[in-house]
N, C-alpha and C positions, 0 to 999 in steps of 0.2 A: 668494644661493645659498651653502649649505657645501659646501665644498670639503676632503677629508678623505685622505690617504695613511695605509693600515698599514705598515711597512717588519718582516719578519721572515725566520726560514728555515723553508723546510721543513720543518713537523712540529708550529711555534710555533702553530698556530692561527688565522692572521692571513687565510686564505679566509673563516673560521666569523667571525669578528671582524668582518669586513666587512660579510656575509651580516645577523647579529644588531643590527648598528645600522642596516641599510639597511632591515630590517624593522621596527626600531622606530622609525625616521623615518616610515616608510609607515603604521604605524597611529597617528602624531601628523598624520596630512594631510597628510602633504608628496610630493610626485612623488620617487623614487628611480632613483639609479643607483648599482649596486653591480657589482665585479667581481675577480677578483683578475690577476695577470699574471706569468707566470712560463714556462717551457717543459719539456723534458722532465727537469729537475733530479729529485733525491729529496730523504731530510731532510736537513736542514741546508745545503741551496743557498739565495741569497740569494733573496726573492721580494717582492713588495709587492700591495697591492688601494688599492684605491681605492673612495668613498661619494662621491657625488653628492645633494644633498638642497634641492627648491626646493617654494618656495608654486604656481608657473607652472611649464608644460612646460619640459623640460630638454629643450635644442639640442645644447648641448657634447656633443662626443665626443671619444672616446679617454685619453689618461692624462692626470691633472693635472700642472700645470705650474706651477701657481702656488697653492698649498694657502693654506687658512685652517689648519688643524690638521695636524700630522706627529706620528704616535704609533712612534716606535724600540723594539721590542720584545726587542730584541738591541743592547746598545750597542757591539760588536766591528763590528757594520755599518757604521758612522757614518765608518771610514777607507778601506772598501773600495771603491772607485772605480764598482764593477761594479752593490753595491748601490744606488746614485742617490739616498741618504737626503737632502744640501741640496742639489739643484739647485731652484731657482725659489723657496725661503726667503726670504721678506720679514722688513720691521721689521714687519710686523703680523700675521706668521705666528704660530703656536704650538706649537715645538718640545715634546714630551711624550719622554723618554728612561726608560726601563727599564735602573738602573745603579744601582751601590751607589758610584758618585758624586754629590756635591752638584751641585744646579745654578749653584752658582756656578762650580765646576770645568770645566762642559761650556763654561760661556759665559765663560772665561778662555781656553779650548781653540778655540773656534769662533770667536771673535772674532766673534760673531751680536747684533744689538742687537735680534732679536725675542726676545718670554718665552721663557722653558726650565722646564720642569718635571722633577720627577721622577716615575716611577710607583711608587708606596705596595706594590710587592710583591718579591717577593724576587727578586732579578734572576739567580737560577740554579737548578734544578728538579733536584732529587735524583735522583726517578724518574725515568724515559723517560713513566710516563704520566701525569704530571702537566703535562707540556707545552703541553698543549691548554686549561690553564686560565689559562694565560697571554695567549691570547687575551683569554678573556672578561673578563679583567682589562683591558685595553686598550678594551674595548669600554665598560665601566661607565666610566671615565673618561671616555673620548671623551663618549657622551651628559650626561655632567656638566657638560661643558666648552664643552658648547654653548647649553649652559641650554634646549633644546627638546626634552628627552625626560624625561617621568616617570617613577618606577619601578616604575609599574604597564605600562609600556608597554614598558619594557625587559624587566620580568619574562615580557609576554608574547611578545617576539621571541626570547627565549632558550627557551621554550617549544617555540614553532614552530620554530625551526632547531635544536635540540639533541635534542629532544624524542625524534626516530629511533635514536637512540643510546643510551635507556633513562634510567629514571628518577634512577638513581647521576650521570650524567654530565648532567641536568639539576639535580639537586641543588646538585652539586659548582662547576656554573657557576654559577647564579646566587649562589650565594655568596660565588663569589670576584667577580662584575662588583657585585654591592650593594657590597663591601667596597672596592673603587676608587670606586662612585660616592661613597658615603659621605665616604671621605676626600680627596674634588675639588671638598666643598661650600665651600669659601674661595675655589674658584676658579668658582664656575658662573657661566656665562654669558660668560668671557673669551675665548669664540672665538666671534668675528663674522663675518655673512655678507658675503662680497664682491660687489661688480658685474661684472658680463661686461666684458670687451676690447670697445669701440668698435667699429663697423665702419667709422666716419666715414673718409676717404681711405683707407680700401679700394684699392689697384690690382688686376688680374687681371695675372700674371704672363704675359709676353711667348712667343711658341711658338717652340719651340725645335729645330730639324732636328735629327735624330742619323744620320749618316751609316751604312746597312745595309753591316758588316762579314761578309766569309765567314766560314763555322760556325768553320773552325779558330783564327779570331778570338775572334769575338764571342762564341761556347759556354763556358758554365760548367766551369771545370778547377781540379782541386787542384793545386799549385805546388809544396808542402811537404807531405811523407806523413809518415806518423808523429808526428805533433805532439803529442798527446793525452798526452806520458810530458812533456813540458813544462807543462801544466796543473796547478799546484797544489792537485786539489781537499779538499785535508785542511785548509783553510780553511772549508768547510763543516760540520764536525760540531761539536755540541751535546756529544755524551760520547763517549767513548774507550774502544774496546777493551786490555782492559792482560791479558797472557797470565802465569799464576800458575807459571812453570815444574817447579815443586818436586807440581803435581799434572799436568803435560802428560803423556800417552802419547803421543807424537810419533806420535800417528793422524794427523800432516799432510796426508793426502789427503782428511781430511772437509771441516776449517776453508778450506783451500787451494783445489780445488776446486767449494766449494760460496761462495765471496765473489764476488761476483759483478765485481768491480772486478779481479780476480785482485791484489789489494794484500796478500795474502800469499805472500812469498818459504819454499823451503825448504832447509833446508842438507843437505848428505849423510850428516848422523845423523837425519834426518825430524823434523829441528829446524823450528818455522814462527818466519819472523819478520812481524811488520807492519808495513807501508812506509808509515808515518803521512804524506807527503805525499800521497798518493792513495789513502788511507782515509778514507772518507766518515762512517762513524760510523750505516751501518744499521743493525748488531746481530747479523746475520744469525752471523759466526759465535759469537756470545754463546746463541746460541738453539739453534747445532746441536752443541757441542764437547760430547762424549759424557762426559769426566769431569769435565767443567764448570770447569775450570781457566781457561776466558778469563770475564772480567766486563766492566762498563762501569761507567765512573768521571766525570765532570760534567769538561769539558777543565780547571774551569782548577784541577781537585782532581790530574788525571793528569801534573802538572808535574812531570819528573823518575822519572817510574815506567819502569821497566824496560821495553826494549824489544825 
């Protein structure tokens, strides 16, 4: 069975990613499981999916643990504890990173004696809407990497999962997943499929009494209120809001108001600022600031930009 992890954030593509190789497993014969996992994040929170792909019914459930392939679509992931990029990494895994480092770099860094690859695209997206073809760039590797998918059969899973979202954005993808397959042909066929966990010495876990505690016990209660101004979520975004001062009308009650994180502060000339630890990086007031003075800049361009 292949065993296959996307690791991305929010927005990267990596649900579609999922979806488009679990489809094109499925029209090369193989039983599929596809999924992705994630909760009520937006973009740029950390998320991953998961492909399941066998000749025989698939038992396994729930998330991988022990991958044949790992595709990092985001290499800022790779240190963040929350996104779960190596846990269950073997020496016959295959690590796949999206970085404009080498893979000897990653595997100097990781101390990892499984492969490392690189992914053959650019590992930072100008646009906001070019994001999503970062996916399928993930996805044309991945089936290269497995040597069990042609690119007749990828073409047609990009097809059927992209398809809904109009002819441009089928275009767009299959040319960027041909253009990762293409350059993963050195490497097809280096991700193998693994055997299932034994069930051999099996025990059933022993029962276990849990003593019935009264409600003021045992009922669910928050301990610590206000915690959420301790969350760093400005670790999630992709681009950066950066405010053009020299065009602001200090209309602070559009951008302020309308963010939905309330992660703009304002000063008492109706100055806004934004509180880049818990700026997420939606857009939102990029889309609604009337003189158009806020833009978005790719994070690791917005280094040092005025705040």
């Amino acid at each position: 069975m292949f065993r296959i992890r996307f690791h991305g954030r929010g927005g990267q593509g990596m649900k579609t990613a999922s979806r488009i190789l679990g489809t094109a497993f499925f029209l090369e014969g193989f039983e599929v499981q596809d999924a992705p996992r994630y909760g009520a994040e937006r973009r740029g929170a950390p998320i991953f999916a998961y492909v399941r792909a066998a000749r025989e019914p698939i038992h396994e459930r729930g998330v991988i643990t022990r991958p044949d392939l790992v595709i990092v679509a985001d290499d800022s992931l790779v240190a963040v504890p929350a996104a779960a990029v190596l846990p269950g990494i073997g020496d016959a895994t295959v690590l796949l990173v999206n970085s404009r480092e080498t893979p000897e770099v990653w595997k100097d860094r990781l101390k990892l004696r499984c492969r490392i690859l690189a992914l053959p695209v650019s590992a930072d997206a100008e646009e906001r809407a070019q994001l999503p073809f970062l996916g399928a760039a993930c996805t044309g590797a991945a089936a290269r990497l497995t040597g069990a998918i042609g690119r007749d059969r990828l073409a047609a899973a990009i097809g059927d999962e992209v398809g809904p979202y109009g002819e441009t954005a089928v275009r767009r993808s299959l040319a960027t997943a041909l253009a990762a397959y293409d350059a993963m042909e050195e490497h097809e066929g280096l991700v193998r499929e693994s055997t299932a966990d034994a069930a051999t010495g099996y025990r059933r876990p022993e029962w276990v009494d849990i003593p019935l505690e009264a409600v003021e016990f045992a009922a669910p209660d928050i301990h610590g209120a206000a915690t959420t101004e301790q969350v760093n979520t400005g670790v999630w975004r992709t681009q950066k809001p950066v405010i053009d001062y020299t065009r602001c009308n200090r209309c602070s009650w559009v951008c302020s108001t309308l963010c939905p994180d309330s992660a703009i502060d304002v000063d008492a000339d109706h100055t806004p600022r934004i509180d880049y630890d818990h700026c997420k990086g939606c857009m939102v007031c990029v889309a609604v600031c009337p003189p158009h003075a806020i833009h978005a800049e790719p994070e690791h361009g917005a280094a040092g930009a005025s705040a």
